[in-house]
N, C-alpha and C positions, 0 to 999 in steps of 0.2 A: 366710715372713712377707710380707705386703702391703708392695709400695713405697709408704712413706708420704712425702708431700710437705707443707710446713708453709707451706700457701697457705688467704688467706686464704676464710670460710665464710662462705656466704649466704644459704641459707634460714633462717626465721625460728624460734628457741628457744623453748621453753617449762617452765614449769612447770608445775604440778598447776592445774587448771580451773577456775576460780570462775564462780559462778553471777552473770555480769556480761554484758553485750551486749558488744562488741568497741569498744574503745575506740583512741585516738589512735596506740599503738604496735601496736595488736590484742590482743586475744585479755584477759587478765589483765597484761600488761605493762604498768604505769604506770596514773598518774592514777586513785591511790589515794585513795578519800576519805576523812576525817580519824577514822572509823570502821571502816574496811576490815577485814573478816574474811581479805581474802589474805594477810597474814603469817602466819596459821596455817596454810596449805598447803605452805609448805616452813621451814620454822623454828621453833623451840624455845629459848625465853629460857633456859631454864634445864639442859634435858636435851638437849643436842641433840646429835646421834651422829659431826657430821661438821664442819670447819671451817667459817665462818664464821656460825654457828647454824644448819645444816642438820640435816635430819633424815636426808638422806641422803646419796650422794655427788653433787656436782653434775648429773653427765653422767648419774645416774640417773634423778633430779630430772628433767631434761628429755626423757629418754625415758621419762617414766609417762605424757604427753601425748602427747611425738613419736615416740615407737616404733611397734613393729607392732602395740601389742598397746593401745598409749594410744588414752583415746577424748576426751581429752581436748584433741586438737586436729588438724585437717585434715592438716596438712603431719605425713604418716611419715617420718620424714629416714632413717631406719635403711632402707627399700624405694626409695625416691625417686621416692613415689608421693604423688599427692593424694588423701585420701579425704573424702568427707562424715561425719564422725562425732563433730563435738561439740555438735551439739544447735544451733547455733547458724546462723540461714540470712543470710549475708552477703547485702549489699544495695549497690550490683550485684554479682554473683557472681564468684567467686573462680578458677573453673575448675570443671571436676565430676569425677566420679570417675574414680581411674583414668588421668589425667593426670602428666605427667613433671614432676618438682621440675626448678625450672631449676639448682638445684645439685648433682644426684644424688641417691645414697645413699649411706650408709656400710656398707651389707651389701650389698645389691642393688641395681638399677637398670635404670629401663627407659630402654634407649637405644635410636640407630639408629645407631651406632658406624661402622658398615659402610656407612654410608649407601644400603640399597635399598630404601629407603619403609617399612620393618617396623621401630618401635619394638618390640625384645622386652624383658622382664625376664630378668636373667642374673645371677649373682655377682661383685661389684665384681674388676675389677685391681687399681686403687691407690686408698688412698683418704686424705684426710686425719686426723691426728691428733685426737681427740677426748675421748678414757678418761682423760687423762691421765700416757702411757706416754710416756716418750720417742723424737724423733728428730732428725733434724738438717735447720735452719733452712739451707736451701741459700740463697748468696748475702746472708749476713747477715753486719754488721758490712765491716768495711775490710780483712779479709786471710783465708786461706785458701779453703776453697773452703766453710765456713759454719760453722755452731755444733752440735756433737753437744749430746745432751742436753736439746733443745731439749724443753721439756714445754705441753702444751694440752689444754684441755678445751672444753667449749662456750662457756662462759660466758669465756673467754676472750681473745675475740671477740665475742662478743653479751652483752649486758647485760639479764636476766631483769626487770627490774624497771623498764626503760623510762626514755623520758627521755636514751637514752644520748649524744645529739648536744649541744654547745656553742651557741648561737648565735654568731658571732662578732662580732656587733654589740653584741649587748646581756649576752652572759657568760650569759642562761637556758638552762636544759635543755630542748630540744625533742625530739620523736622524729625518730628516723634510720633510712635505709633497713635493715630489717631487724633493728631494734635493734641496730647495729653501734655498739661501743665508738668514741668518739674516736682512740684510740691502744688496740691489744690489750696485755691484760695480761702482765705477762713480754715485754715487746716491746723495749723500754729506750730507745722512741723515744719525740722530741716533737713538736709539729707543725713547727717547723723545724731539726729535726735530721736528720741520716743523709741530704740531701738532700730530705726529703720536708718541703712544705709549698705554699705557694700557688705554681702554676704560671706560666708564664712570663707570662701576662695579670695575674696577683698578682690575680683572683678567690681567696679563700678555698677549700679545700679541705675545709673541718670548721663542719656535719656534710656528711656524704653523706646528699645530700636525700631528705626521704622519700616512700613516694607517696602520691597521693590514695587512690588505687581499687588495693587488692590485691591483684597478679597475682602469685603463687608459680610457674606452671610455663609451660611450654613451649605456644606458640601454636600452631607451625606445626613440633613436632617430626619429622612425615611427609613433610615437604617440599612437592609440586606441590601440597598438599591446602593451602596456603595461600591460594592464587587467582594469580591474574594477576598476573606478575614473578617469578614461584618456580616457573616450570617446570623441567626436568632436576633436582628437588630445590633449585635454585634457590642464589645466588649471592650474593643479597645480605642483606634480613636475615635470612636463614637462616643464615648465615655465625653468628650471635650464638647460636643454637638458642631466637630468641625473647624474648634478651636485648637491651634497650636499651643501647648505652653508655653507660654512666655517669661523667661527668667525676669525678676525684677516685679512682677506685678503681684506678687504678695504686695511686697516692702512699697508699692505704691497705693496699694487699698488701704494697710496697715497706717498711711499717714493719720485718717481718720479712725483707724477701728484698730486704733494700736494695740493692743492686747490680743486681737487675733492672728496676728503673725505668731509661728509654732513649729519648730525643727520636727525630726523625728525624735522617736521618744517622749515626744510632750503627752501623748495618750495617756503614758502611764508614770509620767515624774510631774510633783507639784507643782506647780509655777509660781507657788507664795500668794496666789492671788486669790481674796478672798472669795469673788465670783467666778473668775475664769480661772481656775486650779488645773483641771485637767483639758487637754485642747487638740483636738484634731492634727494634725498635719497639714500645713499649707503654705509652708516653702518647700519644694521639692528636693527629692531625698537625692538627686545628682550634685546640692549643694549643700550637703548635710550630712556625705558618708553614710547615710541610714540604710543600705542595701544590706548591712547584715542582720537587719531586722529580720530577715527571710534568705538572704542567701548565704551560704558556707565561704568562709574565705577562701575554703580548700578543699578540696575533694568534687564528685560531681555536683552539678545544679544546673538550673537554677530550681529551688524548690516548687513546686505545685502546691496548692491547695489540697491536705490542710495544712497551713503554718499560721504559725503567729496570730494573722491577721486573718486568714481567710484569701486573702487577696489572690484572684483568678491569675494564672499565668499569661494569659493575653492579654491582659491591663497596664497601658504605660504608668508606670509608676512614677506619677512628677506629680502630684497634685498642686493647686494652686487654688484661688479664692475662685476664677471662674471655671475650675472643673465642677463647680456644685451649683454654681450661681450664674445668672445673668446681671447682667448692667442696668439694664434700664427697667422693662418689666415682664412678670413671666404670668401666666396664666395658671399654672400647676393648682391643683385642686389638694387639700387637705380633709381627710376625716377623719374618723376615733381617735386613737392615740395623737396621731400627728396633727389632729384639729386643736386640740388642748394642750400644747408643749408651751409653756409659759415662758415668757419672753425673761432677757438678762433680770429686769427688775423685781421677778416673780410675779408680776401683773398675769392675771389670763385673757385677758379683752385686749384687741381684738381678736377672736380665735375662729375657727373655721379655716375658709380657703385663705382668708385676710393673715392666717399663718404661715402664710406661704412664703417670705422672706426670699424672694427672688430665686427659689430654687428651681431647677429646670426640670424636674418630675414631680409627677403626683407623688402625698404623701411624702415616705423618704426613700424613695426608687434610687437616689443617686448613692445611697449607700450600698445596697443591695446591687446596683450596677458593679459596682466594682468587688463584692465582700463577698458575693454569690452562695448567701448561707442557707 
């Protein structure tokens, strides 16, 4: 069985295609008009075969579009591949064929895991939760080492029907990056519960902003092909595989894997917690004051390597849960030390590549990308 991790998912859901131009959420998601023929593409008032008037099962529902085989919309999340094939020519363009989902796939995936310039497609390691099946919510809730039984499907996370962000000012529903829910379903968080809500600035954290212009995959997945500053595969945002950081998307992975939200500082102060004691960084240090971790308040800087951390001078220093990780599934291959890293529970099964926990390099490249020891 796949190591499945129950971390949250980012490329964009869909349902079954309507004959619409792409609208505020994209695609058929939202901003329904008060005559909309899209309710009849996945629902049945009266016969319908699956909970919540589905005709189908959710996660099927949105692989008739995003599968390998749906034509019904760009993003194949099951290959983690962009293709042109719903008829519809984005303006300005989206990416073109054959480019990397910035979140994987859930079968397949074209990565450079290995980092040697050669994006391949390969058969996922680990991948997120989606079917519906159960596993366990690592890092959730206040005590043990997480929640078994933890269950997810797409929509459980993404909101098909758009709209899914809050405004905070004004209590409307606007679209959100990737149709991402407020709070995931089965989550049993609030916006200020479990730790998670507005960060230390008490900027708002809900929704997670959305974009203008829709960029689904990877810019500079080959590395030096980026241009100038991303030579040796490059350092800095290559570190992201393309990915912006996003303020807010800790404290929204964190709904689920509460305890791995972590200022700076957490590296080396206890967290009281009997498993997660000591914890990486993954709110970024622009909302956390942590720059003097490495830099001087006063006098020249900014420090090079060696400080502190190690941390290369050309690396945006904002980490966040998808600077390390992908959404849905990654390929990345694990051996010796890093094949045997035993999970929160102390369990070692499954181990090998099945250890790969969505991370988006072989072994643990993604530390060494940045730490460059």
């Amino acid at each position: 069985m796949k190591a499945r991790s129950v971390v949250v998912l980012f490329a964009a859901v869909g349902l079954l295609l309507l004959a619409a131009p792409a609208l505020a959420d994209n695609g058929p998601h939202g901003s329904f008009s008060p005559t909309t023929d899209g309710c009849a593409g996945c629902h049945r008032a009266h016969t319908a075969s699956a909970p919540a008037l589905l005709t189908s099962a959710s996660h099927n529902l949105c692989l008739s579009c995003h599968g390998s085989s749906g034509s019904g919309a760009d993003t194949n999340v099951l290959d983690g591949i962009y293709s042109e094939r719903d008829g519809v020519i984005e303006a300005p363009p989206e990416m073109g064929d054959g480019t990397s989902l910035k979140g994987g796939g859930f079968v397949n995936v074209l990565m450079d895991s290995d980092w040697d310039g050669l994006a391949v497609s390969t058969s996922v390691t680990s991948t997120h939760i989606y079917t519906g099946v159960s596993g366990t919510a690592w890092g959730n809730l206040g005590s043990g080492s997480g929640t078994a039984g933890f269950s997810l499907t797409c929509t459980s996370c993404h909101d098909p029907h758009g709209g899914a962000g809050i405004d905070p000012d004004t209590g409307e529903r606007i679209a959100s990056y990737r149709i991402l829910r407020d709070i995931p379903t089965g989550s049993g968080a609030s916006p200020l519960a479990s730790g998670v809500g507005p960060p230390p600035d008490n900027d708002p954290i809900y929704p997670i902003t959305d974009e203008t212009d829709k960029i689904y995959t990877l810019t500079n997945t080959l590395g030096s092909e980026a241009g100038a500053g991303h030579e040796d595969h490059g350092k800095t945002d290559v570190q992201y595989f393309g990915e912006t950081p996003r303020v807010g998307l800790t404290e929204w992975c964190a709904q689920c894997h509460t305890r791995y939200m972590a200022d700076a500082g957490s590296g080396s102060t206890d967290s009281g917690d009997a498993i997660f004691a000591y914890r990486h960084l993954t709110r970024g240090v622009t909302n956390t004051g942590g720059c003097a971790s490495c830099h001087p308040s006063h006098g020249p800087g900014p420090f090079v390597p060696p400080n502190e951390y190690n941390v290369a001078s050309n690396v945006v220093h904002s980490p966040s849960c998808i600077t390390c990780h992908v959404a849905h599934g990654s390929s990345a291959h694990m051996i010796g030390l890093a094949a045997g890293v035993e999970w929160p529970d102390g369990s070692t099964a499954p181990s090998g590549d099945e250890r790969s926990s969505l991370l988006r390099m072989d072994n643990r490249g993604v530390c060494q990308m940045c730490h460059e020891k």
